[in-house]
C-alpha positions as a Markdown table, in Angstrom:
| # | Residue | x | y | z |
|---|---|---|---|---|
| 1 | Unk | 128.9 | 111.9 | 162.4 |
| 2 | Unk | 126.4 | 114.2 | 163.5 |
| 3 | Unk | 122.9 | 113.6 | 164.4 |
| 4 | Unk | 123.8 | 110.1 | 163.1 |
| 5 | Unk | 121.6 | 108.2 | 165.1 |
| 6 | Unk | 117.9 | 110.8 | 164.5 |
| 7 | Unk | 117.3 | 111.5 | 160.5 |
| 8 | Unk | 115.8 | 114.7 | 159.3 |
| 9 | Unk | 112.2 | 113.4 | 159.8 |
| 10 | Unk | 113.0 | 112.3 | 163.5 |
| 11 | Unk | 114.7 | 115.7 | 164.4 |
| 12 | Unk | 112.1 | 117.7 | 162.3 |
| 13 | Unk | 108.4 | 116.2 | 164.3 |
| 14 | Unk | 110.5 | 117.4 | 167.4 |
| 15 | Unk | 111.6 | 120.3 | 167.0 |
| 16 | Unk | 107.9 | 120.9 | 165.4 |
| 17 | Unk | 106.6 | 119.4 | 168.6 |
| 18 | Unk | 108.4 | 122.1 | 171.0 |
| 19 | Unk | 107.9 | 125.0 | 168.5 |
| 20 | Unk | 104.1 | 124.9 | 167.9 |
| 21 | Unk | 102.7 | 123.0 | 171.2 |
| 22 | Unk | 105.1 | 125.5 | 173.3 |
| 23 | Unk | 106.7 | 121.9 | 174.9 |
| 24 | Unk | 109.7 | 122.2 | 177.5 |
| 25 | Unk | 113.0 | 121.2 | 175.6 |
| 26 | Unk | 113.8 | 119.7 | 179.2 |
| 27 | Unk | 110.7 | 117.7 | 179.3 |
| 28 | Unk | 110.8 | 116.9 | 175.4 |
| 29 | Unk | 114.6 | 115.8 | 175.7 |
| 30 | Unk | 114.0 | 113.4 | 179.2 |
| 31 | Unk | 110.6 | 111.5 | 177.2 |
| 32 | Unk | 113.0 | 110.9 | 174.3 |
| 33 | Unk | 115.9 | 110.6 | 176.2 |
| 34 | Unk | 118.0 | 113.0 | 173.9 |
| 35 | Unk | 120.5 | 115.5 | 175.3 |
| 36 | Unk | 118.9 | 118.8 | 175.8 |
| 37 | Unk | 121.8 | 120.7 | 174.1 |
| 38 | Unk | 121.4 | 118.4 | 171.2 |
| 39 | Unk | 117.9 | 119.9 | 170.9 |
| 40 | Unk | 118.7 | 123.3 | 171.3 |
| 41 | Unk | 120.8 | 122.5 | 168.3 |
| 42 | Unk | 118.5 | 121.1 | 166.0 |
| 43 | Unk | 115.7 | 124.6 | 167.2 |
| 44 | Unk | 118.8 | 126.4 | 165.8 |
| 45 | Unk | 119.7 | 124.3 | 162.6 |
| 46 | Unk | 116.1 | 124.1 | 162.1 |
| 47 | Unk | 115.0 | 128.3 | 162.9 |
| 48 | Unk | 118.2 | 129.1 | 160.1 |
| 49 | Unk | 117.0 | 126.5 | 157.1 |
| 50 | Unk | 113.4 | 127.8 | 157.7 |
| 51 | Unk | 114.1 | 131.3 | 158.5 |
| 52 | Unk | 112.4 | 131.8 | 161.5 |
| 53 | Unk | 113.0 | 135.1 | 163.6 |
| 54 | Unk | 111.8 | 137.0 | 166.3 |
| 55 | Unk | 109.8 | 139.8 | 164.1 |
| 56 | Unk | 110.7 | 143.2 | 165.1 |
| 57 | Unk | 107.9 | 145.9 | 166.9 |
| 58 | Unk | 105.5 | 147.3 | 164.4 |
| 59 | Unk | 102.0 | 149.7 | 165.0 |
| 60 | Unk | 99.0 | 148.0 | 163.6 |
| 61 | Unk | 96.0 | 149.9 | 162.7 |
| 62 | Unk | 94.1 | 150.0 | 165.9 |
| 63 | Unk | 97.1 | 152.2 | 167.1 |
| 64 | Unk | 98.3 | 148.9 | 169.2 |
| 65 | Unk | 102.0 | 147.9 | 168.9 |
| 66 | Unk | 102.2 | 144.4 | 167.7 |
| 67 | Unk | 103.5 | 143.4 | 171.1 |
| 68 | Unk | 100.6 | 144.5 | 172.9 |
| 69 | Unk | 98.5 | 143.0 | 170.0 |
| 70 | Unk | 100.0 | 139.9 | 170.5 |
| 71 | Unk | 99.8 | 140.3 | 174.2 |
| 72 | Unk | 96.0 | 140.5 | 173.9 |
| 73 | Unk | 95.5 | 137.6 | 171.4 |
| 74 | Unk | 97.3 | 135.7 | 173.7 |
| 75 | Unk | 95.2 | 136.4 | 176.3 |
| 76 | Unk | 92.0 | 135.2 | 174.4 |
| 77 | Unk | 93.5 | 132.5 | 173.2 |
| 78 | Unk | 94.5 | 131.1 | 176.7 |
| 79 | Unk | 90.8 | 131.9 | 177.7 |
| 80 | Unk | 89.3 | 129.6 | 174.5 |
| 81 | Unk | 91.8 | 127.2 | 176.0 |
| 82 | Unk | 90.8 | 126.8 | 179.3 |
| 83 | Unk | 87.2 | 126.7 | 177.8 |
| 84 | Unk | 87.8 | 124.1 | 175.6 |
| 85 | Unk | 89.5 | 122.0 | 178.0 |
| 86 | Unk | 86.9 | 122.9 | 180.4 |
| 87 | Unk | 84.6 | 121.1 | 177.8 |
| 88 | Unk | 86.8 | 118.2 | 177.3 |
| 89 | Unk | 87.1 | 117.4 | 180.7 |
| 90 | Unk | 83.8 | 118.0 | 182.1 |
| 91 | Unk | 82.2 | 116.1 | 179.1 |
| 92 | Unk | 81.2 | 113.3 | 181.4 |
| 93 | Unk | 79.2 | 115.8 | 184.1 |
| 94 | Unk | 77.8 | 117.6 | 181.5 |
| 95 | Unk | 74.1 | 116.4 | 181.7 |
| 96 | Unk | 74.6 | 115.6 | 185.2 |
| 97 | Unk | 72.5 | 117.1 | 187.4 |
| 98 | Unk | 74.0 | 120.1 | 189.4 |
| 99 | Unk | 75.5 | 119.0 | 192.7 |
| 100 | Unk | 77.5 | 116.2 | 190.7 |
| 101 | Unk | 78.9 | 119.5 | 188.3 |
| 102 | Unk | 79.5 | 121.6 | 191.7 |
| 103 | Unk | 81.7 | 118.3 | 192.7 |
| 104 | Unk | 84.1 | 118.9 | 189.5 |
| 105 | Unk | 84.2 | 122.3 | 190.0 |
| 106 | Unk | 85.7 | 122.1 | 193.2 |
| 107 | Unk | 87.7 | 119.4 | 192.1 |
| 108 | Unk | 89.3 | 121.2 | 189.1 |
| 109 | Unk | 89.1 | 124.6 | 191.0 |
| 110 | Unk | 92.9 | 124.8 | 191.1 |
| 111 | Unk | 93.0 | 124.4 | 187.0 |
| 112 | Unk | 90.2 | 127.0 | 186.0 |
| 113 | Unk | 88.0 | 129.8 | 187.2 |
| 114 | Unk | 84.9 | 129.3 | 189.0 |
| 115 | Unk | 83.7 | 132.2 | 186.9 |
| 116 | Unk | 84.8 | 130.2 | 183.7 |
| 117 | Unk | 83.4 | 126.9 | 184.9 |
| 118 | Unk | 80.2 | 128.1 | 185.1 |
| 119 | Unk | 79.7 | 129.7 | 182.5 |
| 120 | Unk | 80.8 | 126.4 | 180.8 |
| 121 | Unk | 78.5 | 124.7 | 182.8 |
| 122 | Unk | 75.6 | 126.6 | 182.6 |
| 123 | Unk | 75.2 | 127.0 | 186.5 |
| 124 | Unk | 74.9 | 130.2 | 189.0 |
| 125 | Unk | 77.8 | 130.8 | 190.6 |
| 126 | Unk | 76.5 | 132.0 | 193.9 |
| 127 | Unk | 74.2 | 128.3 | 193.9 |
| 128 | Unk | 77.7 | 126.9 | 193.7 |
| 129 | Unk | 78.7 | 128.7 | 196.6 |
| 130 | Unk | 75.6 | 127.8 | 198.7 |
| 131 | Unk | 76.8 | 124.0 | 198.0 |
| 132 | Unk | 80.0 | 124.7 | 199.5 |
| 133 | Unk | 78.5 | 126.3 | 202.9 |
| 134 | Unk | 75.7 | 123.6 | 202.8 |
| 135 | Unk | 78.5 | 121.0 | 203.5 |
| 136 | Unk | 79.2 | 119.6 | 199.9 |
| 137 | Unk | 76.2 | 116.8 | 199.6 |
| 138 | Unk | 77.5 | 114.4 | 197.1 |
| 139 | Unk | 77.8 | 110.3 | 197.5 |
| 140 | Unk | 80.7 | 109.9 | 199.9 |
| 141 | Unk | 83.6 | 108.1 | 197.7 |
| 142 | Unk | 87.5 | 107.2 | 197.8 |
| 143 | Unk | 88.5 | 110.3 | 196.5 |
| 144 | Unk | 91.8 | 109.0 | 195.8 |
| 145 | Unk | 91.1 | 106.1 | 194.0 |
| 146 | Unk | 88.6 | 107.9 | 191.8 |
| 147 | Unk | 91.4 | 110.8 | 191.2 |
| 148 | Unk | 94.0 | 107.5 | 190.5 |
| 149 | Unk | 91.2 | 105.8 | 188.1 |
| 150 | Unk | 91.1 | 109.3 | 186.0 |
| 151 | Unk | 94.7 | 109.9 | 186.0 |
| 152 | Unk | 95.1 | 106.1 | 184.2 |
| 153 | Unk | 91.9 | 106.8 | 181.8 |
| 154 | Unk | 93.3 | 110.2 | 181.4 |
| 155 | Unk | 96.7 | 109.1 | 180.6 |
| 156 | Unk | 95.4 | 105.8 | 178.3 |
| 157 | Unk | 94.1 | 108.4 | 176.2 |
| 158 | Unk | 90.5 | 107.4 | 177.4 |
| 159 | Unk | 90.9 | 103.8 | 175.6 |
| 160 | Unk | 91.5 | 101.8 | 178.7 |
| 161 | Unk | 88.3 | 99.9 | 180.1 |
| 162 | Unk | 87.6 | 98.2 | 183.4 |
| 163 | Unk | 90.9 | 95.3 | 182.6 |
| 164 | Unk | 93.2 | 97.9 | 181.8 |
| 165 | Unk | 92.7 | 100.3 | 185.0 |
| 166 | Unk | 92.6 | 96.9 | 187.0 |
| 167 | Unk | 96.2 | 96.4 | 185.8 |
| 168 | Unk | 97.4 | 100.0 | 185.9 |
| 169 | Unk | 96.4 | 100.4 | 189.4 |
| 170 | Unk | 98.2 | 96.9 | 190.5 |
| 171 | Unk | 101.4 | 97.5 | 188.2 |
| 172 | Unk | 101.9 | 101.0 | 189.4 |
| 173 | Unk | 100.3 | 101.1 | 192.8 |
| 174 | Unk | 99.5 | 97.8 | 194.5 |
| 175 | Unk | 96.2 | 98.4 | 194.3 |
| 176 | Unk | 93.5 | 95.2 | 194.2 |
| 177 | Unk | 90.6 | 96.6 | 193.1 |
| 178 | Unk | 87.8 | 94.6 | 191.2 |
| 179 | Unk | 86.4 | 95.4 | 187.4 |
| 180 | Unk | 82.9 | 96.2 | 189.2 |
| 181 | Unk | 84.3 | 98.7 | 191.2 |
| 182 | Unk | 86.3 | 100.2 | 188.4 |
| 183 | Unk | 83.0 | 100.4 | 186.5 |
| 184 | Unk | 81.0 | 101.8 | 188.9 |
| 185 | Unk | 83.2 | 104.4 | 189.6 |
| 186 | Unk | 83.6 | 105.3 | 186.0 |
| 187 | Unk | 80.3 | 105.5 | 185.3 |
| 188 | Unk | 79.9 | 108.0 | 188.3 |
| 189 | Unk | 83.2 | 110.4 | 187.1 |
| 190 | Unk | 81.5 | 110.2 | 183.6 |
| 191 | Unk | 84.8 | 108.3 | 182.0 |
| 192 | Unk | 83.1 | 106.9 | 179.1 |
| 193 | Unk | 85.7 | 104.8 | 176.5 |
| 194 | Unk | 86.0 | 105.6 | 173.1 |
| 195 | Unk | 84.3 | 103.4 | 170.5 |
| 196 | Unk | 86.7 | 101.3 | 168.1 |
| 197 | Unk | 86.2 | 101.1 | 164.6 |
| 198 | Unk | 86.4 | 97.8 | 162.3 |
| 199 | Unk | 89.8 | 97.8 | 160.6 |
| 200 | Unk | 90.2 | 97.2 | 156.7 |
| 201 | Unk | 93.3 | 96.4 | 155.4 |
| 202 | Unk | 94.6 | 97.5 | 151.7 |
| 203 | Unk | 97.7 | 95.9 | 149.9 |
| 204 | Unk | 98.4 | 96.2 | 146.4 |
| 205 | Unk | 100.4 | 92.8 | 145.9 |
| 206 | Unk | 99.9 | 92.7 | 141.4 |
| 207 | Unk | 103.2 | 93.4 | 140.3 |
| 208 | Unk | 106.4 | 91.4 | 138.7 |
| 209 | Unk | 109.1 | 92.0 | 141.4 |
| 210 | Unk | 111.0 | 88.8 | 143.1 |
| 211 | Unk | 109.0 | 88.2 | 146.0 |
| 212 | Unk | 111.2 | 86.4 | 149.2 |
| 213 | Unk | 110.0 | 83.4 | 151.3 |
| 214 | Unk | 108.4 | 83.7 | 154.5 |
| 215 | Unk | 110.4 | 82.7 | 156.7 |
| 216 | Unk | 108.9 | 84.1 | 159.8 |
| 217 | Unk | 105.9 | 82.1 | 159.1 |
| 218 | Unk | 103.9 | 83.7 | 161.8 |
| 219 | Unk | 106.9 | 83.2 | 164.2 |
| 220 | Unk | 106.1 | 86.4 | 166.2 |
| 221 | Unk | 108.2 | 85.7 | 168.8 |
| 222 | Unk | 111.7 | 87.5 | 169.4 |
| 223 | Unk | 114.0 | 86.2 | 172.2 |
| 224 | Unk | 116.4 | 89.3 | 171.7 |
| 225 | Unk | 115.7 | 92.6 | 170.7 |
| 226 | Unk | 116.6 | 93.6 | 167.1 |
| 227 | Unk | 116.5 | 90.3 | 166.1 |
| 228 | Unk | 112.6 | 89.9 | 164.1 |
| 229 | Unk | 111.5 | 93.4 | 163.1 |
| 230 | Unk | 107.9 | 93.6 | 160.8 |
| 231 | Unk | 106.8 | 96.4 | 158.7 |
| 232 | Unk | 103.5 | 97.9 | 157.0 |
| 233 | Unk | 102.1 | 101.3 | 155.1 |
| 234 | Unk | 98.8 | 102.7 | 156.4 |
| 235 | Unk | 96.9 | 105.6 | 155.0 |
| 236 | Unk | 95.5 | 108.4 | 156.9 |
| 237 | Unk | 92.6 | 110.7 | 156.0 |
| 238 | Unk | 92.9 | 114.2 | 156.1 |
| 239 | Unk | 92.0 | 117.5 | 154.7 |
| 240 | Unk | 94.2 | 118.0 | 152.2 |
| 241 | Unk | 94.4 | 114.5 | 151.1 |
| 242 | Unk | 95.8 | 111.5 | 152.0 |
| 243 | Unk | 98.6 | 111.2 | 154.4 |
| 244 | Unk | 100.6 | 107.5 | 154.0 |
| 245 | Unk | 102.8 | 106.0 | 157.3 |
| 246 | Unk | 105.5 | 103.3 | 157.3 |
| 247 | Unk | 106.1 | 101.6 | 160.4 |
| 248 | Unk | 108.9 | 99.3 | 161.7 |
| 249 | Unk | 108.2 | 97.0 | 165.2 |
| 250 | Unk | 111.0 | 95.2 | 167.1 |
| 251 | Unk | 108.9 | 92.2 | 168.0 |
| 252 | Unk | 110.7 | 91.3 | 170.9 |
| 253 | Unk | 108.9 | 94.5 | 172.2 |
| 254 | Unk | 106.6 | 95.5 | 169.9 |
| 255 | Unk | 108.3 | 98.5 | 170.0 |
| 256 | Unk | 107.7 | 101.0 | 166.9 |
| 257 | Unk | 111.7 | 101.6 | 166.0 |
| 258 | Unk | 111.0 | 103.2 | 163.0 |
| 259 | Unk | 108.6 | 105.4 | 161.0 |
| 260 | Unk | 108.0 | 107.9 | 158.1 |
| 261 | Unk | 105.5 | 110.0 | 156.7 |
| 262 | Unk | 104.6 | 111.0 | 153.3 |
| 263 | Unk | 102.2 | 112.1 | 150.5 |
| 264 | Unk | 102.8 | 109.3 | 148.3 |
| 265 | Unk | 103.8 | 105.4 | 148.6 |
| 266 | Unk | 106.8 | 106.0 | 146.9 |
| 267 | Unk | 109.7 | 103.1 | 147.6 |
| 268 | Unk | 111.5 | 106.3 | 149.9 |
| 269 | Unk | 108.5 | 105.7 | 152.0 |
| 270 | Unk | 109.5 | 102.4 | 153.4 |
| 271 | Unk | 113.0 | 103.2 | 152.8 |
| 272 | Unk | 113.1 | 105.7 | 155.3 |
| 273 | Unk | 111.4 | 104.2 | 158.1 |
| 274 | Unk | 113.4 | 101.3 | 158.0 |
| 275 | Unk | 116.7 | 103.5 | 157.7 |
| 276 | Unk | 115.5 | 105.5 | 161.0 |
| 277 | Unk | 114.8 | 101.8 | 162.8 |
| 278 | Unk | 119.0 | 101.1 | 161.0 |
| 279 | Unk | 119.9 | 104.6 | 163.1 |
| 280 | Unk | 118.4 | 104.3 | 166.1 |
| 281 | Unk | 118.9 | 100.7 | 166.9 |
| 282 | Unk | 122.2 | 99.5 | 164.6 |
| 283 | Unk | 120.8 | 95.8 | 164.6 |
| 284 | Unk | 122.8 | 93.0 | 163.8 |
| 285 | Unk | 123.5 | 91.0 | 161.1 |
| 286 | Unk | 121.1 | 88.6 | 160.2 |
| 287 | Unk | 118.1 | 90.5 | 161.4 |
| 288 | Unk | 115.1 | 89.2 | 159.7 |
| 289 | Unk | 112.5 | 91.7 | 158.4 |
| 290 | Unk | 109.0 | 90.8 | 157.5 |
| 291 | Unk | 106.9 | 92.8 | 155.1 |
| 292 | Unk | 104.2 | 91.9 | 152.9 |
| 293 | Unk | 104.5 | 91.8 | 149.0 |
| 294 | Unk | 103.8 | 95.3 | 148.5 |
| 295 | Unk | 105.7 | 96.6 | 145.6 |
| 296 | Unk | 107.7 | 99.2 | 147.5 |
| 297 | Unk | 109.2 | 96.4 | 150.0 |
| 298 | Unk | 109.7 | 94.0 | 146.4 |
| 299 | Unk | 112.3 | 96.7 | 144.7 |
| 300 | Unk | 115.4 | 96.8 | 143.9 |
| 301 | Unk | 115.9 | 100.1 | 146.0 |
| 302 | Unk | 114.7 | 98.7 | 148.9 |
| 303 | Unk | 116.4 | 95.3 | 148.5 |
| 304 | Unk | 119.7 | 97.1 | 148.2 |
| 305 | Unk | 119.1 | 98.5 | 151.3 |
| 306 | Unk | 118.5 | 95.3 | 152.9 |
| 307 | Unk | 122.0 | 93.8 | 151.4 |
| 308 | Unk | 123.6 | 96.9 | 152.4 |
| 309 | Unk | 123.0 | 96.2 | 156.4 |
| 310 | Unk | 123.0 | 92.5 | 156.0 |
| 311 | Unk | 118.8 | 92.8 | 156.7 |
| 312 | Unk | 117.2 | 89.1 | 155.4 |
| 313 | Unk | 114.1 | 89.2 | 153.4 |
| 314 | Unk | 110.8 | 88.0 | 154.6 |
| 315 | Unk | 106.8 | 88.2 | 153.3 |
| 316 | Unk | 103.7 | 87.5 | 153.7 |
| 317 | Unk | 101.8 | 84.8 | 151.5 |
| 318 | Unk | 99.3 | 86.6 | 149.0 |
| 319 | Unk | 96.5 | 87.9 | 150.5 |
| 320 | Unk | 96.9 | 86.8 | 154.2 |
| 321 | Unk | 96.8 | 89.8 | 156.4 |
| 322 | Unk | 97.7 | 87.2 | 159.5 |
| 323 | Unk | 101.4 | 86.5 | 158.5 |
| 324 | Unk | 101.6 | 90.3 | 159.6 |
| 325 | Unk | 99.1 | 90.2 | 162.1 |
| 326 | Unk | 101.7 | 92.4 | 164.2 |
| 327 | Unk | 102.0 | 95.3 | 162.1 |
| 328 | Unk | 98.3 | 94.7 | 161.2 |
| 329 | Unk | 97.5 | 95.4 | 165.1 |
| 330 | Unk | 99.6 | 98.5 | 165.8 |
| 331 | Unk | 97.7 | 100.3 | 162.7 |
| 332 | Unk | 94.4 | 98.8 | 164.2 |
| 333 | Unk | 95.7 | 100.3 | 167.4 |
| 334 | Unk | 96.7 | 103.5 | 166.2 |
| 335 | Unk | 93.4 | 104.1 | 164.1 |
| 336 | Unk | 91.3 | 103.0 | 166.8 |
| 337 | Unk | 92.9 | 105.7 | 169.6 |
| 338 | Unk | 94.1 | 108.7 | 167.6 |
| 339 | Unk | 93.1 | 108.7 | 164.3 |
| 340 | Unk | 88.6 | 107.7 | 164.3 |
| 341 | Unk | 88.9 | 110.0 | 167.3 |
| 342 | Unk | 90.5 | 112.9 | 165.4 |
| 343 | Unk | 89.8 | 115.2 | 162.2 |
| 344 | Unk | 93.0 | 116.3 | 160.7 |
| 345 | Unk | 92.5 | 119.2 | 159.0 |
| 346 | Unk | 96.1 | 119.2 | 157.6 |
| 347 | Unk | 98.7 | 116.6 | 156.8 |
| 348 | Unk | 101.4 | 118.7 | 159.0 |
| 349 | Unk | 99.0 | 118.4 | 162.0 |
| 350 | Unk | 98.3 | 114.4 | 161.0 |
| 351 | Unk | 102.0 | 114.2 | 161.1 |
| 352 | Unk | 102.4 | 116.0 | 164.7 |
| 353 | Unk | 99.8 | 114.1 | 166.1 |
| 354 | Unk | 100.7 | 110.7 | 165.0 |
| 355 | Unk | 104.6 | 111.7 | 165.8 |
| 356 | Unk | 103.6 | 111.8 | 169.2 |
| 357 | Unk | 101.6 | 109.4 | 169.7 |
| 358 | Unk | 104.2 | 107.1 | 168.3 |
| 359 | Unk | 107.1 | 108.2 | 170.4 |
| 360 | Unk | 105.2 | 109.8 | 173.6 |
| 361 | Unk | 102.5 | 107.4 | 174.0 |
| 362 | Unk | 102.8 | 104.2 | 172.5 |
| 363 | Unk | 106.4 | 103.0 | 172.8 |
| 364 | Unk | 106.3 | 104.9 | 176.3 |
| 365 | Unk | 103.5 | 104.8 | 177.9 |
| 366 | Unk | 100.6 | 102.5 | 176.7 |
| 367 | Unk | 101.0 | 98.8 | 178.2 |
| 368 | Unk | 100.6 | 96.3 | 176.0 |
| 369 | Unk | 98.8 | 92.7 | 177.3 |
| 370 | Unk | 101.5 | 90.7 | 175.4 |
| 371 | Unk | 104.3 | 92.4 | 177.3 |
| 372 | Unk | 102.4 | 91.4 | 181.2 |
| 373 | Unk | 100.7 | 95.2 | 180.3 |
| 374 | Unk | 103.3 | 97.2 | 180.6 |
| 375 | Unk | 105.1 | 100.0 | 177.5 |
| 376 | Unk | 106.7 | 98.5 | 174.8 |
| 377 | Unk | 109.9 | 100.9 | 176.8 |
| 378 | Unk | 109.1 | 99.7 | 180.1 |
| 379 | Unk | 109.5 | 96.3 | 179.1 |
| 380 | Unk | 112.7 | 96.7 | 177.2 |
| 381 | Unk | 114.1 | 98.6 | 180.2 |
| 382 | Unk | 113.3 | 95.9 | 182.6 |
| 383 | Unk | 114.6 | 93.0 | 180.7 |
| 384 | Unk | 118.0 | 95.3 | 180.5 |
| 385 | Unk | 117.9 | 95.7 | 184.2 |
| 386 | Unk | 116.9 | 91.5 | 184.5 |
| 387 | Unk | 119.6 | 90.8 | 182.3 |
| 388 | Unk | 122.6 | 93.0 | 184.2 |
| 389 | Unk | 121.6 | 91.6 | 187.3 |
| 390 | Unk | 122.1 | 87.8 | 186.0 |
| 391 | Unk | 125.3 | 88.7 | 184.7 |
| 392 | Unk | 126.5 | 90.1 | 187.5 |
């Protein structure tokens, strides 16, 4: 069947993704490991149903043609760009005094205009210049381990501290390097973590549905994958309201197999995220899925669901967050890198940014200290490898 194994919501946040971030459909399809024709397919289903078309020229009323009026916007919209990532880069040399803001200009040199960077700055450019000829006076460092430390920070979506980097650097580099080091250097490229937030958690367990045994009874442990699979509903804030998330996690990787969005906590909520988890991953029999008593996972809909793909029943004792301290964590997680760090002023841009996040960043690249800090992916790929190998 086609597009069996991505529903609507899967294909949709992607082909959002590439349409309003401007993302490579060869870069999109190799991180999600689809085939690129497949997602030239779903741009095309998706253009058609929403009736998206090249517009046709047209004179506005400053005597431009809307190509050239385009043209320009686009041109002052890459400028406020490059300014604002100016500002998002630089925020750590900001009240720095001068010679350590000439050091990132140089450094970022190939990335912006001098011209733009000082402005942003708030320095001369021909006292710039002069630092250049005067031979560059900064503190001599490792350049190249203070361009790997950013890269990791960077790429951690500035969440990692000192433990993190120390790991990032062995696992993907070999390198030894010590916490202190890692901190001092931080402190001097201005790489300041982001602060974490407490975490409350909300379930509304007063209603008269059946409720199912636990039977994972805080067994969070998964020899296979597909085997123990948890799932939760957050709530995200945002400017038009409340936006709610279902999630679904393998735990054999902690992998987030499936997830949906909505504006309500209707039963279609859950249903859906563990339907995309059914698609993607086609588990076995038997495969024991752990919720807590919320009302949506105690229907009849969803149970139905669950006897339809041969899916057994689990949940949490009332009021004990812990017997799903796994899908407690990943919202925890999630709030505490994306969404305290972020105003959504829509839900469609709460939805694009949490889609990615999901699928680009945390099941592929953040490690994860129960995994030996590697990516939920990474680790699910390596155990494939380990397991070919022995059976060869």
């Amino acid at each position: 069947m086609r597009n069996s194994k991505f529903n609507r919501e899967f294909r949709d946040s992607t082909v959002q993704l590439i349409l309003n971030n401007n993302e490579s459909v060869s870069k999109v399809a190799g991180d999600l490991d689809i085939n690129p024709k497949t997602l030239y397919n779903w741009i095309n289903s998706y253009k058609k149903e929403h009736n998206i078309a090249t517009q046709s020229i047209k004179t506005s009323h400053f005597g431009e043609t809307l190509d050239e009026e385009n043209k320009r916007l686009r041109r002052e919209n890459k400028l406020l760009k490059q300014e604002r990532d100016i500002l998002k880069k630089a925020t750590g040399v900001l009240c720095q005094r001068n010679s350590i803001k000439y050091a990132w200009m140089q450094k970022h040199q190939q990335s912006f205009s001098v011209k733009q960077m000082c402005m942003v700055l708030k320095v001369d450019k021909s006292s710039y210049y002069h630092w250049i000829k005067a031979g560059r006076i900064i503190k001599k460092e490792d350049t190249q381990l203070n361009n790997l430390i950013e890269a990791i920070f960077v790429q951690g979506r500035k969440n990692y501290g000192t433990r993190r980097i120390q790991d990032k650097l062995k696992e993907l580099y070999g390198l030894l390097v010590s916490r202190k080091r890692i901190s001092n250097i931080m402190k001097t490229l201005g790489l300041i973590v982001k602060m974490k937030r407490r975490y409350k958690n909300t379930t509304d367990s007063n209603h008269n549905l059946p409720i199912a045994p636990n039977l994972l009874n805080r067994d969070f442990y998964a020899s296979a994958p597909d085997t123990k699979y948890v799932g939760d509903i957050t709530y995200i804030s945002t400017g038009e309201g409340w936006l709610y998330l279902a999630t679904v996690i393998d735990l054999y990787s902690r992998k987030v197999v499936g997830w949906s969005m909505d504006d309500t906590m209707k039963v279609s909520l859950v249903n859906n995220a563990l339907n995309m988890a059914i698609q993607h991953r086609n588990p076995p029999q038997g495969l024991l899925w752990h919720t807590d008593r919320g009302s949506q996972y105690a229907s009849y809909s969803h149970k139905d669901l669950l006897k339809n793909n041969g899916i057994t029943a689990s949940m949490s004792r009332k009021g004990n967050c812990w017997d799903n301290a796994v899908a407690e964590s990943f919202f925890k997680t999630l709030k505490s890198d994306l969404v305290y760090q972020t105003y959504f002023y829509t839900k469609n841009q709460a939805k694009r940014e949490i889609f990615e996040y999901i699928e680009f960043y945390y099941n592929r690249v953040r490690s994860h200290s129960y995994l030996g800090n590697v990516s939920p992916s990474k680790f699910e790929e390596m155990n494939l490898v380990l397991q070919m190998e022995t059976a060869a």
